[in-house]
C-alpha positions as CSV (number, residue, x, y, z in Angstrom):
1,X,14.5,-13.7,-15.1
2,X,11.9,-11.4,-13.3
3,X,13.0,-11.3,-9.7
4,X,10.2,-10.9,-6.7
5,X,10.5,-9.7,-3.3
6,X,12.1,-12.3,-0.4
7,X,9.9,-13.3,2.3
8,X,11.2,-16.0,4.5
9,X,11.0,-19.7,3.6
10,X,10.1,-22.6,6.0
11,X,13.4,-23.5,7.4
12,X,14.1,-19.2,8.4
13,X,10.8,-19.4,10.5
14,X,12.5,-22.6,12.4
15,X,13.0,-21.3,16.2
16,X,16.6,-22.8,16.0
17,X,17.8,-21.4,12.7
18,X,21.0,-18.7,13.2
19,X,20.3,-15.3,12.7
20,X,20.9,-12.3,14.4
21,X,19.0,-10.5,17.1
22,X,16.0,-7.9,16.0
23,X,14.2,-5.7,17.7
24,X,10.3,-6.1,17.8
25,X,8.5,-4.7,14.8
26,X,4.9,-2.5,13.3
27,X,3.8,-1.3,10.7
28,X,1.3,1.7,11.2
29,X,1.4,3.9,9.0
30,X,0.7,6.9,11.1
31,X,4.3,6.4,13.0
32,X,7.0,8.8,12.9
33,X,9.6,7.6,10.2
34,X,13.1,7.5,11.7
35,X,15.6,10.6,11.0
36,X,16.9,11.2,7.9
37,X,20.7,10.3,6.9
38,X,22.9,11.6,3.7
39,X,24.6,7.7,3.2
40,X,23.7,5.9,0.4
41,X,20.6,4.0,-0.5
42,X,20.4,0.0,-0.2
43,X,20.1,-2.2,-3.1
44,X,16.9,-4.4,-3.2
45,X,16.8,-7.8,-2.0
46,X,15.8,-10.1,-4.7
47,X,15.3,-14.2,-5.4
48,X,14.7,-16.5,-8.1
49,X,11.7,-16.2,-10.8
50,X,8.4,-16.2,-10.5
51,X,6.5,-19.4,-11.1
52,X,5.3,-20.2,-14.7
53,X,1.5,-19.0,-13.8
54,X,3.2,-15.5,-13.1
55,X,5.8,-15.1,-15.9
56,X,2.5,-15.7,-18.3
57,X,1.4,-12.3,-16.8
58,X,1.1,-10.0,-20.0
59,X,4.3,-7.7,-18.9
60,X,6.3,-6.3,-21.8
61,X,8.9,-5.4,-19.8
62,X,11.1,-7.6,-17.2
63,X,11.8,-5.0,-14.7
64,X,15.3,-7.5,-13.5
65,X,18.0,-5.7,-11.4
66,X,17.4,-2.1,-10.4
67,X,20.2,0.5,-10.9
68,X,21.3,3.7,-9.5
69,X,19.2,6.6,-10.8
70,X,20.0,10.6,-10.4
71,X,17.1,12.2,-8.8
72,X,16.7,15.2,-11.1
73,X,14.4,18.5,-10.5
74,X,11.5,20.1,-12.4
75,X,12.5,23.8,-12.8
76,X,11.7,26.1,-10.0
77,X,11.2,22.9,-7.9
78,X,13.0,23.2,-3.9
79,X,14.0,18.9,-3.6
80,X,14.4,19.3,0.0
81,X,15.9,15.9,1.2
82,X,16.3,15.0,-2.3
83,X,18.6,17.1,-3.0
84,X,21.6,15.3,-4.8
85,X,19.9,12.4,-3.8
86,X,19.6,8.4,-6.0
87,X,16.8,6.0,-6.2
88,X,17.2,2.5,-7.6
89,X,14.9,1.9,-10.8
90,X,14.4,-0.3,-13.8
91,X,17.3,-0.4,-16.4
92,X,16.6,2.6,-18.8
93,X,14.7,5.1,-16.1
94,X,14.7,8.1,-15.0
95,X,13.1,9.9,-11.8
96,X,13.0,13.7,-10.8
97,X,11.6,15.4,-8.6
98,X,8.0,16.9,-9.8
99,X,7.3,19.1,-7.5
100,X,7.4,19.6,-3.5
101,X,3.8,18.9,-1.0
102,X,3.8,19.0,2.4
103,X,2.5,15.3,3.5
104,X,1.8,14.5,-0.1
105,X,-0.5,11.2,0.7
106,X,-3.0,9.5,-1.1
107,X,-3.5,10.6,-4.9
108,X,-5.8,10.8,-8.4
109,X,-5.9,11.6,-12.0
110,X,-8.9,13.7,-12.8
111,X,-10.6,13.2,-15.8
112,X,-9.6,16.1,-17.4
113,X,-5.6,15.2,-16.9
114,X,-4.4,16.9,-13.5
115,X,-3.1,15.3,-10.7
116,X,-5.2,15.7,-7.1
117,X,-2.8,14.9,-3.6
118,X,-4.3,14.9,-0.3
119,X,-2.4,16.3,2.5
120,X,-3.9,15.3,5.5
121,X,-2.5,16.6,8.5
122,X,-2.6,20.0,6.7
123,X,-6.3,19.8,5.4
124,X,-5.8,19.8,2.5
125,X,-6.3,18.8,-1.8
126,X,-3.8,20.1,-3.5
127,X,-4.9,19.8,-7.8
128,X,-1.8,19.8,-10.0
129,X,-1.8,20.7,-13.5
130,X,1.1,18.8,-15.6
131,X,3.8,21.9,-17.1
132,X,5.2,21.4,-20.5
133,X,8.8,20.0,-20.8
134,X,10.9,20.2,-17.7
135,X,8.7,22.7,-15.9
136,X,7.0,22.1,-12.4
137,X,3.4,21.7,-12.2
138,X,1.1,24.3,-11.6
139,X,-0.2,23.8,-8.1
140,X,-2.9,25.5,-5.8
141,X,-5.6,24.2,-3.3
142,X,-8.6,23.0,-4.5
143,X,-10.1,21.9,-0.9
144,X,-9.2,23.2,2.5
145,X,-10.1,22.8,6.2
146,X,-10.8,19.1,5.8
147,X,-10.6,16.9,8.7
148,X,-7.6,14.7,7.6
149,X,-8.4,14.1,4.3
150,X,-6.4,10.6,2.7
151,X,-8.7,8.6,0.1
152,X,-9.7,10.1,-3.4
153,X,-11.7,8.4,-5.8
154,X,-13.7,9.4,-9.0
155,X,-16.8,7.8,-9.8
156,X,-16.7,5.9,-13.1
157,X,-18.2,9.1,-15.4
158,X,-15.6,11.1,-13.5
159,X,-18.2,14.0,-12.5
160,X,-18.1,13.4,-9.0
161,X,-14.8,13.1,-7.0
162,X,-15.2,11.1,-3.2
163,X,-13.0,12.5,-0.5
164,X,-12.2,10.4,2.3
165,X,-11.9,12.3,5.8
166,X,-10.7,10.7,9.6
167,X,-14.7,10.3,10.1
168,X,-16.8,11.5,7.0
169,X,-16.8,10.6,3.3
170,X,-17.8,13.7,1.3
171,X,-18.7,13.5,-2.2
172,X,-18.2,16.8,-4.6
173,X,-19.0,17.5,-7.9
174,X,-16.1,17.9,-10.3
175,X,-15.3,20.2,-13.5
176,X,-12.0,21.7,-14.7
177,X,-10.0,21.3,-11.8
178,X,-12.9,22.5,-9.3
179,X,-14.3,20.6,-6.9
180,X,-17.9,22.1,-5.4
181,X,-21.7,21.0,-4.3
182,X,-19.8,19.2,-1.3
183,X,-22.5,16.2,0.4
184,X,-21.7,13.9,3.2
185,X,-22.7,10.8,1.9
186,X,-21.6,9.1,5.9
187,X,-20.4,10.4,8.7
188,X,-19.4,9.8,12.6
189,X,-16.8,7.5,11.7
190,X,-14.2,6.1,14.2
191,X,-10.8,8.2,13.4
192,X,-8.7,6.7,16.1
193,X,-5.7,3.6,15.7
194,X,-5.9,3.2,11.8
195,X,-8.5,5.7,11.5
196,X,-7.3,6.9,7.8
197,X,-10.2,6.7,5.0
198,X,-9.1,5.2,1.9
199,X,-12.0,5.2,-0.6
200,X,-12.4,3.4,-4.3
201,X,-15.6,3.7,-6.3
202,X,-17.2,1.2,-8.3
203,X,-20.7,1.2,-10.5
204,X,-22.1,3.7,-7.9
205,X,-20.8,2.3,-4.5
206,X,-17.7,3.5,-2.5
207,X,-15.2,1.4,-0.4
208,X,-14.0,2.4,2.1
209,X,-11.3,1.7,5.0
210,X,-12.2,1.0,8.9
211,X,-9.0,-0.3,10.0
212,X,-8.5,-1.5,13.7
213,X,-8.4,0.6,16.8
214,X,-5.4,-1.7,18.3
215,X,-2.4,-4.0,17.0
216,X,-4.9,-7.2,17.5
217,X,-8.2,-7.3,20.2
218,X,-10.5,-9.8,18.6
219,X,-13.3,-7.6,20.4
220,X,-12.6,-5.2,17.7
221,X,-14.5,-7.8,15.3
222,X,-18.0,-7.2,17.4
223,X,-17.4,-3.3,17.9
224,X,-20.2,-1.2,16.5
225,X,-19.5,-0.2,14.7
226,X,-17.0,-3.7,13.4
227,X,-13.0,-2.3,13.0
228,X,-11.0,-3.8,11.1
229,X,-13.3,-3.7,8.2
230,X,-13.6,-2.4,4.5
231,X,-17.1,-0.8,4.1
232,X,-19.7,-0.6,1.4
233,X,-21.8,2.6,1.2
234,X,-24.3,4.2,-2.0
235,X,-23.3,7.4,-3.3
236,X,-26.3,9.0,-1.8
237,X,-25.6,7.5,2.1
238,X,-27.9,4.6,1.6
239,X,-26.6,0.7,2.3
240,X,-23.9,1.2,4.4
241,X,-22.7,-2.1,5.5
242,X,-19.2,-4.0,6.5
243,X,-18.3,-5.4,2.8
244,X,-15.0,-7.5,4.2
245,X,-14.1,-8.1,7.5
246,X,-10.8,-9.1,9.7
247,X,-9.2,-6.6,7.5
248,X,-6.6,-5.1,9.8
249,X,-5.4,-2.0,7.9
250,X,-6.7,-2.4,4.7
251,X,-5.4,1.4,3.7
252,X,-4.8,0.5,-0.3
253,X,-7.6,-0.1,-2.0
254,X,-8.3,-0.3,-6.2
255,X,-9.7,-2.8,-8.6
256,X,-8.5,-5.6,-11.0
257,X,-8.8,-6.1,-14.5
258,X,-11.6,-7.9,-13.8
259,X,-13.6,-5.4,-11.7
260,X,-13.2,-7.0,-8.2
261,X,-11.7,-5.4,-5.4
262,X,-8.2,-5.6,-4.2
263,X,-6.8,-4.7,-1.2
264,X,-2.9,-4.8,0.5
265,X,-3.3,-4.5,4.6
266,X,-1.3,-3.7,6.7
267,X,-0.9,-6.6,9.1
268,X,-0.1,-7.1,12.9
269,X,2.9,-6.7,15.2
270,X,3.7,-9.0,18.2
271,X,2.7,-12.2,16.7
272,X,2.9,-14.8,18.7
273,X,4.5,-18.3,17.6
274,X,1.8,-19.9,16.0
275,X,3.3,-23.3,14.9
276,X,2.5,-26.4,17.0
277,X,6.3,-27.8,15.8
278,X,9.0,-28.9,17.8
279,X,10.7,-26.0,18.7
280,X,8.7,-26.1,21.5
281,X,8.0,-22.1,21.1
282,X,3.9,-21.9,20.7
283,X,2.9,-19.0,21.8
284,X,6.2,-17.5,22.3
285,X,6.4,-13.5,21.2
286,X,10.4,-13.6,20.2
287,X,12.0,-11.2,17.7
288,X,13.3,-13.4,15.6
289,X,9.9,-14.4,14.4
290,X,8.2,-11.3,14.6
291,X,10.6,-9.1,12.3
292,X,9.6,-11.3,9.5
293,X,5.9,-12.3,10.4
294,X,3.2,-12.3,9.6
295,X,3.4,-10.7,5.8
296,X,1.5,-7.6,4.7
297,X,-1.2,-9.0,2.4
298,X,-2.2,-8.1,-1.0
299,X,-5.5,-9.9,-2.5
300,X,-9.1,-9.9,-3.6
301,X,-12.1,-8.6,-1.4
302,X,-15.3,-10.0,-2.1
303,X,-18.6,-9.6,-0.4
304,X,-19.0,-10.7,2.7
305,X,-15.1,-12.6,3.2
306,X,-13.0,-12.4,6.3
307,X,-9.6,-12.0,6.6
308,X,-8.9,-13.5,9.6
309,X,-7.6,-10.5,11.6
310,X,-6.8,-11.3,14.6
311,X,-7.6,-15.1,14.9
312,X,-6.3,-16.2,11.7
313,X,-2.3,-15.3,10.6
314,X,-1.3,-15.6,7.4
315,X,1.4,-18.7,7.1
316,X,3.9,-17.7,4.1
317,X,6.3,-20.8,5.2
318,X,5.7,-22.3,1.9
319,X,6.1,-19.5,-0.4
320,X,5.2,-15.6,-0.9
321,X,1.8,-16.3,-3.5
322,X,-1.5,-18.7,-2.5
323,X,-0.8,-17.9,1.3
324,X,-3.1,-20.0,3.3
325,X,-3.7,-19.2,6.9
326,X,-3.0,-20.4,10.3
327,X,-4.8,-20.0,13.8
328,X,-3.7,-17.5,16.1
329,X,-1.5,-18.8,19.3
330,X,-3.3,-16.6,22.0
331,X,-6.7,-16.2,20.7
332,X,-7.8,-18.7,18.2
333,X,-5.5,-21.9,19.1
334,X,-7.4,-25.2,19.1
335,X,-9.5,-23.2,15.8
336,X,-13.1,-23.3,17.8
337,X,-13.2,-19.2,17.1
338,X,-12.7,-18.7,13.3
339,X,-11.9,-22.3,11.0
340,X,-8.7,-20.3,9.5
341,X,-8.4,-23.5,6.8
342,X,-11.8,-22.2,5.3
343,X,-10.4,-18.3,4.6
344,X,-9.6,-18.1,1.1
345,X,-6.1,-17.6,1.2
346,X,-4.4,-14.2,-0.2
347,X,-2.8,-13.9,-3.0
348,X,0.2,-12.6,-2.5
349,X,2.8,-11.8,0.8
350,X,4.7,-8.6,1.0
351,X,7.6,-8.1,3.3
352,X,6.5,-8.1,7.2
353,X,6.0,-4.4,8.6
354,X,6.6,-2.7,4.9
355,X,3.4,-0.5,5.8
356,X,1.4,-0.6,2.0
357,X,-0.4,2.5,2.0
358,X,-1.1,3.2,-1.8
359,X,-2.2,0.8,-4.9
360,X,-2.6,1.4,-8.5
361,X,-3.5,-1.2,-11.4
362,X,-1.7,-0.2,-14.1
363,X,-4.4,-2.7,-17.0
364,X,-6.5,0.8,-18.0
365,X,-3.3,3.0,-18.3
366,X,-0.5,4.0,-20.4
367,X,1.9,2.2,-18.8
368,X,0.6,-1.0,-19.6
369,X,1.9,-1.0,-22.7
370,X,5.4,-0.8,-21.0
371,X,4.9,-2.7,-17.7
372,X,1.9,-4.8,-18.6
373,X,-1.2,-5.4,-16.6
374,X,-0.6,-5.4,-12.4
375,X,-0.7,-3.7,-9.4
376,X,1.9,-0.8,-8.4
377,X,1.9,-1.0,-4.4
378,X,3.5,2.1,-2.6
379,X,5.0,0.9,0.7
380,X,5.7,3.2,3.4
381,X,8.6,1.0,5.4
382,X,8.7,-0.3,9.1
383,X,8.4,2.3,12.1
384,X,10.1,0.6,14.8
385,X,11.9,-2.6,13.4
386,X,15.7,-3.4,13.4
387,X,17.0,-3.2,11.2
388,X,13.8,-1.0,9.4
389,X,11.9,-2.8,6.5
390,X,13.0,-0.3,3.8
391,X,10.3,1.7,1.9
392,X,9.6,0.3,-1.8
393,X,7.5,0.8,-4.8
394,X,6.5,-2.7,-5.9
395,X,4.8,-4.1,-8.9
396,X,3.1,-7.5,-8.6
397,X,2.1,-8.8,-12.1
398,X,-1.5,-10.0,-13.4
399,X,-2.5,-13.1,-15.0
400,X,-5.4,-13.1,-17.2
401,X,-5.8,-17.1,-17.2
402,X,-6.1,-16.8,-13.5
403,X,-7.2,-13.6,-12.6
404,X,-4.9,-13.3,-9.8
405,X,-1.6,-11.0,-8.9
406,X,1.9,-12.7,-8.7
407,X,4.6,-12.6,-6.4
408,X,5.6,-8.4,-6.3
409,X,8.7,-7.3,-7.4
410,X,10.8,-4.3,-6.5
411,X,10.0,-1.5,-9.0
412,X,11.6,1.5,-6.7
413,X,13.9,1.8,-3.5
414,X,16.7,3.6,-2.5
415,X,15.3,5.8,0.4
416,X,17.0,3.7,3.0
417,X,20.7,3.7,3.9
418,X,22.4,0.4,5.3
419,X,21.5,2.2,9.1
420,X,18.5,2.1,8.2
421,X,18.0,6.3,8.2
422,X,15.4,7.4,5.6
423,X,14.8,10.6,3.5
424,X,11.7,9.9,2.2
425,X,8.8,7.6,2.6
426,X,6.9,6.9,-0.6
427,X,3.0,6.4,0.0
428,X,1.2,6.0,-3.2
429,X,2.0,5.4,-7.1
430,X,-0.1,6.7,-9.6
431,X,0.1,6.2,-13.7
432,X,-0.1,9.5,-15.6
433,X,-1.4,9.7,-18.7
434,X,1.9,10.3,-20.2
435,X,2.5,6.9,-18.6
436,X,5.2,7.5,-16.5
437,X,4.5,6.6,-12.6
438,X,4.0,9.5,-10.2
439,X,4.9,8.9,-6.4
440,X,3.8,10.6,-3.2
441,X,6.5,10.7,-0.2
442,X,5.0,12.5,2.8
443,X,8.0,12.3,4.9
444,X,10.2,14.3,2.1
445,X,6.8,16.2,1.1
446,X,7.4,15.2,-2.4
447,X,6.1,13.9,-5.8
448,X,8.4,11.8,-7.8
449,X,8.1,11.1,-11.5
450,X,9.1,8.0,-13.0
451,X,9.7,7.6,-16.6
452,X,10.2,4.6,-18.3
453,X,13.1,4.9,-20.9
454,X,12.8,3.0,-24.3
């Protein structure tokens, strides 16, 4: 039995049902993460298997109950808050700690087999070259002075690496660990609210994140230029253009086994009731809703859809996979703005507020052969909710017959206590080419390796 992560059911969205009081909830990830605490980490909160369409997923490997792991350290390597600290893995696993970055964000292999983190509120790309048996990595800046830099993408010959800034895109070509011949390929972006680039490159074109300025101002949708938005742009600057839309923080962005473009957004706070039922609370902004609504998303972009964002919500009452939507309370509630039963509906829910900053598909790696095909999702954890959504690794599974994800399940936690204190913050998982999974945390200003055991 492969467990997936809980999302409310119908009857815990019921106005009347008995639970406790929360506080309100977001999910940016630009937030301060609350302060770190020495207790032990939580366990993962699981339910019952996956339907048959997702247990046909190709996955080797059930990852099941997660257990208490040792963080070892690479030689020479300062752990910071990690020090003598657990995570919760798959039976048979081991983490340590690889080596320390300041702000370690968004990251990529290079073509050649070394390991590129950007640190953006230092500038920064640091470019890591893999040690031999338990030694650190050797590490030194490849690129400096950068306004923010977050996204990193190769192209598909990997000679030219994309660097996504807080208002530019900058392409470079890449050899041997260098990265020079910097050109803007677009610039004079909007860096405010969810102003973070995220870039992915496909057959010559690079996406790219515009998330929202605000939590959810449907004015946003006409801005010019349109927020909430993933963009389409040529290498060389030509074609730019708004390739989804209603995407409110689509930060993690890769592709599928079958080329298309997936995305996990980060989704609104504040929702308003949006059910028409007789709880007689339309409309109503009241915490026991809100802490669990609506879920982070995690599905297929293609040209020219809309998510929704924010006239359409995402209504996960009926299950965490196939989530259809619903219209928005305030803006959008007799339907007239945006017919929310046309949207395709995503593919998969994540927890509410769990902040999913970093994607991998693990089909074209080593791990595969381990893990099987799927998407690794680094989630960064609530900012403000209470008790705090606890920050996760996740792995949601692909099925070849239907070329979509199924319901995710807990691959890594443990950086939470029962308070709700953190020591680290994990952003984005990335498959090595020794196959084991390596983990940015910018809070701890870490990288994690993950090994699977035999």
């Amino acid at each position: 039995m492969v467990p997936a992560i809980r999302v409310p059911r119908r009857a815990q969205f019921a106005a009347v049902a008995a639970v406790a009081a929360l506080a309100l909830t977001a999910c940016t990830p630009d937030e301060p993460a609350p302060t770190p605490s020495t207790s032990a980490p939580t366990e993962p909160v699981v339910t019952a298997a996956p339907s048959e369409s997702q247990s046909a997923a190709p996955a080797p490997m059930a990852i099941g109950e997660l257990a208490s792991v040792p963080l070892t350290v690479a030689d020479g390597v300062d752990p910071g808050p990690a020090q003598g600290r657990s995570v919760n893995l798959p039976e048979g696993w081991s983490a340590e700690v690889w080596t320390a970055i300041p702000d370690a964000r968004l990251a990529a292999w290079t073509p050649d087999g070394r390991l590129l983190v950007s640190s953006g509120d230092f500038g920064v790309v640091h470019v890591l070259t893999p040690g031999q048996g338990g030694e650190a990595p050797a590490s030194s800046v490849m690129l400096d002075g950068l306004r923010s830099p977050q996204g990193l993408a190769f192209t598909d010959d990997g000679a030219t690496l994309v660097v996504g800034e807080s208002d530019r895109l900058v392409a470079y070509d890449y050899a041997a660990g260098v990265a020079s011949n910097p050109r803007v390929i677009l610039d004079g972006l909007p860096s405010n609210g969810h102003g973070a680039k995220a870039v992915a490159i496909s057959e010559g074109t690079v996406y790219y994140s515009l998330g929202s300025r605000s939590n959810r101002e449907p004015a946003e949708r006409e801005a010019n230029p349109e927020r909430a938005a993933v963009g389409a742009v040529g290498l060389d600057g030509s074609g730019n253009r708004v390739f989804a839309r209603g995407v409110r923080n689509g930060f993690a962005l890769d592709f599928a086994p079958d080329g298309t473009l997936f995305v996990a957004v980060n989704q609104m706070d504040n929702l308003p009731y949006p059910f028409q039922d007789d709880s007689g609370r339309f409309g109503e902004v009241f915490t026991e809703f809100v802490n669990d609504n609506p879920v982070e998303q995690l599905t297929r972009l293609t040209d020219g859809i809309d998510l929704g964002w924010p006239l359409c919500v995402p209504d996960s009452r009926d299950g965490v996979t196939d989530v259809p939507y619903v219209p928005d309370a305030e803006f959008n509630a007799d339907g007239s703005r945006l017919d929310c039963g046309a949207l395709p509906a995503t593919q998969v829910g994540l927890p509410a507020h769990s902040a999913p900053l970093g994607m991998t598909f693990t089909h074209d790696t080593a791990l595969a052969d381990v893990l099987g095909a799927g998407a690794l999702v680094g989630a960064h954890g609530s900012w403000n909710r209470t008790p705090p959504q606890e920050p996760y690794v996740a792995f949601a599974p692909w099925d070849d017959a239907t070329a979509t994800l199924g319901a995710a399940q807990y691959l890594m936690t443990g950086f939470q206590d029962d308070g709700g204190a953190r020591w680290g913050r994990p952003v984005m998982p990335v498959v090595g080419p020794d196959g084991s999974v390596y983990v940015t945390d910018d809070h701890a200003g870490l990288v994690y390796r993950l090994t699977p055991g035999p």
